[in-house]
N, C-alpha and C positions, 0 to 999 in steps of 0.2 A: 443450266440456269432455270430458273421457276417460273411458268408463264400463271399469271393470275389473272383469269377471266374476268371482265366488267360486263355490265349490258352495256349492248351500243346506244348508240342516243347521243347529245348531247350533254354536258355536264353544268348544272347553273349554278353559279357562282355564289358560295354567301354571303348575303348581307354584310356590310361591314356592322363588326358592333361595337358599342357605346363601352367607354373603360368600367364603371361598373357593374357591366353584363360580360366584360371580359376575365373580369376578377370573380366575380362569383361563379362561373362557370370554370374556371382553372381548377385542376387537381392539384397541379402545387399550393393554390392557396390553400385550399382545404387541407391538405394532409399539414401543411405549414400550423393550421389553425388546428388539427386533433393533438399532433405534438405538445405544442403551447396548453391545452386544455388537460393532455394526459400528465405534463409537471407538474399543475396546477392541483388535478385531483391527486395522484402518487403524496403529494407532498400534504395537501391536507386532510384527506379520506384513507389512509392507507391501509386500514381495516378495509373496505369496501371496495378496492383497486384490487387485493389480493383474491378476494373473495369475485371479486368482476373480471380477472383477467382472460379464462378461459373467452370471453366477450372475442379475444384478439382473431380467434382464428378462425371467427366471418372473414376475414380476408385470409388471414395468413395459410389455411386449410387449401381451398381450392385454388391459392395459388401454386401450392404445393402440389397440386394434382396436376394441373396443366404442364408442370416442370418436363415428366417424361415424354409426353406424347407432340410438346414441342419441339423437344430437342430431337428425339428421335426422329421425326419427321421432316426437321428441315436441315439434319447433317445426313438423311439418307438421301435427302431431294439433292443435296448440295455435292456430292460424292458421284451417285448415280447417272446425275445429269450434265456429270464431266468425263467425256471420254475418252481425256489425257489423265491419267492414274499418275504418270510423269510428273506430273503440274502438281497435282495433291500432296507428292510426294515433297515436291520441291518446297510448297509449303509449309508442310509440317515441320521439315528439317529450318523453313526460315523461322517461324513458331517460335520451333526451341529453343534458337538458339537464341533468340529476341528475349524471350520469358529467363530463359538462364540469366544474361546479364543482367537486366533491370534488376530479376532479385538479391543477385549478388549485390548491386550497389545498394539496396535496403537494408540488406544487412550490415554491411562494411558503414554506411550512415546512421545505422541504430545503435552499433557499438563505437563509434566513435560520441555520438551524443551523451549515450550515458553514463561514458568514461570522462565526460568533460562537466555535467552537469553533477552525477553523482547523484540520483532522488535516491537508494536507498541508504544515506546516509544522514538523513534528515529526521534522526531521534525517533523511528517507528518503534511500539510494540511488540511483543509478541503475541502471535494468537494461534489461537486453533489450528491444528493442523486436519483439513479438509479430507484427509484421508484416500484420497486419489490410489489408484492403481495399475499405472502405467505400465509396468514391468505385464500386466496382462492382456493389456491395453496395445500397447505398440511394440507388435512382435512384427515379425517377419510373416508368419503364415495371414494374419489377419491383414498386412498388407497385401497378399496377393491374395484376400476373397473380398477385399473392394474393389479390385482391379478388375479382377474375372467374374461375370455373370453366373450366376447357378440356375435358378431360374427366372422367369417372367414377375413372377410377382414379386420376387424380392428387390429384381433392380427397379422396377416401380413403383417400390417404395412401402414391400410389406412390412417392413422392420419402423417403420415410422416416419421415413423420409427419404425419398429418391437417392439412390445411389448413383452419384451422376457420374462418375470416374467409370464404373460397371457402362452406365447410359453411352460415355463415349468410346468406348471400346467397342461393344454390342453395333453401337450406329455404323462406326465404320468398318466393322468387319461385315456386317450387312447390306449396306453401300457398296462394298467394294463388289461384292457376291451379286447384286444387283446390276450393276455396270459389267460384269460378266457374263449374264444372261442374255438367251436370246432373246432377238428385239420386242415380241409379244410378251412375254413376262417384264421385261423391262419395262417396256408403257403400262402395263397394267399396275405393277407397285407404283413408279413417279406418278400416276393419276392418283391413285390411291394414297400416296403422302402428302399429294398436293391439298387433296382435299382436307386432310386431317389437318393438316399445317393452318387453312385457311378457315376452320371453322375455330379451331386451338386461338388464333387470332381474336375473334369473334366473342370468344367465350371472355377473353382476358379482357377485351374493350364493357363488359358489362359488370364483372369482378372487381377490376379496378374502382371504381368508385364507393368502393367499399374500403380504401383504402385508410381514409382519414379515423374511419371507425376503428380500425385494427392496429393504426399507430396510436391511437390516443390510450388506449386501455394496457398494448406493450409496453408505452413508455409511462405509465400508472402503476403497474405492475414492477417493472424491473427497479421504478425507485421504492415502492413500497417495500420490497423484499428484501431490499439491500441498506435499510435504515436511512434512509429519504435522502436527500441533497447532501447532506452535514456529510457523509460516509466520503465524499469528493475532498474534503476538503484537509481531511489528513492523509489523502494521498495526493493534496493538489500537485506539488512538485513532479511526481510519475507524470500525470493525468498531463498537466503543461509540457512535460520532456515531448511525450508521445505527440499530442498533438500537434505542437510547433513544429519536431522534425519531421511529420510526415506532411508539412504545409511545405518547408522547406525542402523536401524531396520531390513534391509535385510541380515547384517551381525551378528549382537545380536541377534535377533529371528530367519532367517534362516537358519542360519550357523548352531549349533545345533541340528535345525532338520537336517538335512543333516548330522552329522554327526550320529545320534541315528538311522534315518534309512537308513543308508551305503549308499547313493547316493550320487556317486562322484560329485562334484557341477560344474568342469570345462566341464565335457562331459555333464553336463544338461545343463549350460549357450550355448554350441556349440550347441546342437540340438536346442535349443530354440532360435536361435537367431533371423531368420525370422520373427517371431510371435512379438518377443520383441521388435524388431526395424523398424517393423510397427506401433507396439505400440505406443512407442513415439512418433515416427515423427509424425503418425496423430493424438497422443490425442483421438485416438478411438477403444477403446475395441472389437467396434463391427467388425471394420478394420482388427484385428488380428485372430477371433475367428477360420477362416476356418483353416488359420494355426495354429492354438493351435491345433485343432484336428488331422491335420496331424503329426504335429511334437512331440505331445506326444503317437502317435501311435507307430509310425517312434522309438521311444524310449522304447518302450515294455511293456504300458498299454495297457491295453484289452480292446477293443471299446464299451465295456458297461459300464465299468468305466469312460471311458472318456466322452463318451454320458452323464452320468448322474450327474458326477460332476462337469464338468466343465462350463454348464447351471445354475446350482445351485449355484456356485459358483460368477459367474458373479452378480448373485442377490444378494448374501448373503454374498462374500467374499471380500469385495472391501478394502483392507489392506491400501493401497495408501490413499484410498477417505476420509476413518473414520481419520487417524490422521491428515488429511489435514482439517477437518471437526473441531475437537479440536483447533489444532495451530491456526486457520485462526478467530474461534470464540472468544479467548479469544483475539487475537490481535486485532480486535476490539472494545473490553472492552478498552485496554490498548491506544487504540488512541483518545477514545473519554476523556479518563480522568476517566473511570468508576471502583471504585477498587472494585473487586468481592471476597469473600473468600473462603476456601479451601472448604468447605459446598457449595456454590453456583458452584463453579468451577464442582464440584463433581457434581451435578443436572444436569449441562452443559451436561457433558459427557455422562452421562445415557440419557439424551430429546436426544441426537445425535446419541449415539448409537440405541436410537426407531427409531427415525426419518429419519436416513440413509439405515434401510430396507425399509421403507416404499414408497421414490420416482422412484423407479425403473421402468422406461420409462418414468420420466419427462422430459425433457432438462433441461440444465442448473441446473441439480439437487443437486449437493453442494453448489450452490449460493442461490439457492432458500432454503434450510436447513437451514444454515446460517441466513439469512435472518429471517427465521420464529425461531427462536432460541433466534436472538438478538431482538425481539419482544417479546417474553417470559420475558425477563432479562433486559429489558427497556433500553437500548442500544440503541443509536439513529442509523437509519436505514442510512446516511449518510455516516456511516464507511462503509458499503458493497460495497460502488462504490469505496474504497481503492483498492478492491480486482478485480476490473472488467480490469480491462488494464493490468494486471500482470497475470490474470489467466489463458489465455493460454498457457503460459513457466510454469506454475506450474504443470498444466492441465498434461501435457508430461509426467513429473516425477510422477504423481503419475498413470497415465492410467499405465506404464510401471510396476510399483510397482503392482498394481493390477491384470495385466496377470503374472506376474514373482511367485504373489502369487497363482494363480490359477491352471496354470502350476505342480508348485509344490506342490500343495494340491491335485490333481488327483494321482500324481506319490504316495505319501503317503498313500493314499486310496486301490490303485494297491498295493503297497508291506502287508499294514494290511488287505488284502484280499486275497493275493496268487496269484496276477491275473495281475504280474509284470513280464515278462522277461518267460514265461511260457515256458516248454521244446522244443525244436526246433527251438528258436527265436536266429536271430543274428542278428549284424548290426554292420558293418563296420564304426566305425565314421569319419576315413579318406574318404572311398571310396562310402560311403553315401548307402552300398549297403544292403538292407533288405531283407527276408523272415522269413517267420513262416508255414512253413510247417505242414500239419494236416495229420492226423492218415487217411489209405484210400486213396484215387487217388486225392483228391483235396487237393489242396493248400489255406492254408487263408494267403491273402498277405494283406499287409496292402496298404491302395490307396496312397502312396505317389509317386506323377507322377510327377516329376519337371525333368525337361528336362533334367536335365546334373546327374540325379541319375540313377542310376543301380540295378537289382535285381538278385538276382543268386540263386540258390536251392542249399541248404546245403545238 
């Protein structure tokens, strides 16, 4: 477990404040308001959106950077500082086996939806064929060098973006190596992760608010590029299928859980919200992650659970991507005119369900799935540029769905572990104020440092 130093002292309480000094000071307002302002511009400057988009990665850049030396640091801290290798063990296997089913029922509800709906049956086009190249793209060997490290700078992201599937491999086989050492090495890395962990923290509470900036120019951008709002609306029927059943999937599969392991869903969506509605607006998992780990902390999982599944999960749990992977594959059976049967459809799903572990750190890696899928099933390659002007507004919904599932596959992991809400933990969900007080003169506080929260010793 992570012990995170505070000075001693007392702690003074904030002010209460006035609603709009609460609202102007909220980051969901703001990023709420760059969204709003980047449609606004996308749709009527699109010359000037295109030409301003690199604008985006004042945020999206350095949040990119923090990616590796977060994760690394807090699934070594989280590894290391469990003595039971047992326990680890035991988790991973409940992990997987949590991440398998969920995705299985996204799948099995995205081809049911779009066999009942039918969007690409709705008079599309034909167009360009995108030119994709999957057959190079999704092999076997390139599966196993994002899996396996080569070196340092590549899993940190020399090739342009963190290889995080490489990140969590590297983490835990260095954890593990860590927790084997004797006891002076041992302290000296967990000091030394702690710290990293704790500044990585620090660095993200000052980034962040750069946020609104970096949604409003990506969501300027991705309409300009893709011929503004209209481009939606001749594929509204997809854009609706997808949407609705992945509204209907978070309420039919996670509603349930939520109610079987007693976590009340409205105080989770509020501490989640942050994370969530970074999510979408940037369509980037990796955008939200620093906040996933505060805000499921912040929420009374234990920072070795969160270190370790929510890296995992990012690889293996993408609930969002796999039904969007189904719907979006058979919709282009259905546009080219190609009738596939319940036997074939079934193969679909299964090649999808391989093949959507397998691209983890490729870009564009549901189109490029897709793609190598409807190559398999002779499916003219054609249909996947249906999907390319519409996949950012889908992109959204499902990035959200797959941190909202993450999120709460950690929290499940913490209560079938014991390692949820653990003795001395409170948190004020009005007053945003947390501790966890430990046995002995220190305190383990959880690092949530956002400017307008408070901490107070129970």
């Amino acid at each position: 477990m992570v012990h995170l130093q505070q000075p001693d002292g007392p702690v003074t309480p904030a002010a209460p404040k006035t609603l709009f000094k609460k609202i102007y000071t909220s980051l969901t307002f703001w990023i709420v308001f760059g969204t709003v302002a980047g449609i606004i511009l996308g749709s009527q400057a699109p010359e000037f959106s295109k030409q301003a988009a690199p604008t985006a990665n004042i945020f999206l850049r350095p949040v990119q950077f923090v990616v590796f030396p977060l994760v690394f640091s807090t699934l070594v801290l989280g590894i290391a500082g469990n003595n039971d290798l047992k326990a680890l063990g035991r988790l991973a296997l409940k992990s997987f086996i949590y991440f398998e089913v969920i995705t299985t029922i996204a799948l099995v509800l995205g081809l049911l939806a779009v066999n009942i709906v039918k969007p690409g049956e709705s008079g599309l086009s034909k167009v360009k064929d995108p030119g994709l190249k999957p057959s190079e793209l999704l092999t076997y060997a390139n599966w196993i060098n994002h899996l396996t490290p080569k070196t340092w700078g590549e899993m940190m992201g020399g090739s342009g973006t963190s290889e995080l599937l490489q990140v969590l491999v590297a983490s835990i086989v260095f954890g593990v190596s860590t927790a084997m050492s004797n006891e002076k090495s041992k302290k000296t890395i967990i000091e030394g992760m702690e710290a990293i962990m704790w500044v990585m923290f620090k660095f993200v509470d000052i980034v962040i608010w750069t946020a609104p900036i970096g949604v409003c120019f990506s969501v300027a951008s991705a309409i300009a590029k893709n011929g503004g709002l209209s481009v939606l609306s001749s594929l509204a029927q997809l854009v609706a299928t997808l949407y609705l059943t992945l509204i209907i999937f978070i309420i039919v599969v996670f509603g349930p859980i939520f109610l079987i392991m007693k976590i009340n869903p409205v105080e989770f969506v509020i501490a989640m919200k942050e994370p969530l509605v970074i999510a979408y607006t940037t369509a980037t998992s990796e955008a939200a992650l620093p906040k996933v780990f505060e805000a499921l902390e912040a929420f009374g999982v234990s920072t070795h659970i969160t270190a370790f599944v929510v890296p995992f999960g990012y690889s293996f749990n993408l609930d969002g991507t796999t039904l969007y992977l189904t719907l979006a594959s058979i919709f282009c059976a259905q546009a080219a005119g190609v009738e596939k049967t319940v036997g074939e459809q079934i193969t679909m799903v299964l090649m999808l369900m391989i093949s959507s572990k397998g691209v983890a750190g490729v870009r564009s890696a549901s189109i490029i799935v897709i793609a190598a899928t409807l190559e398999q099933f002779s499916i003219p390659g054609w249909t996947v540029g249906l999907l390319v002007g519409a996949d950012w507004f889908m992109d959204m919904m499902r990035t959200f769905t797959n941190v909202f599932g993450n999120c709460l596959a950690a929290v499940v992991m913490a209560k079938l572990e014991g390692e949820f809400r653990k003795e001395g933990w409170t948190h004020n969900l009005h007053s945003n104020s947390i501790a966890v007080p430990k046995e002995g003169l220190e305190e383990e506080l959880i690092p949530e440092k956002h400017h307008d929260e408070e901490y107070e010793r129970v």
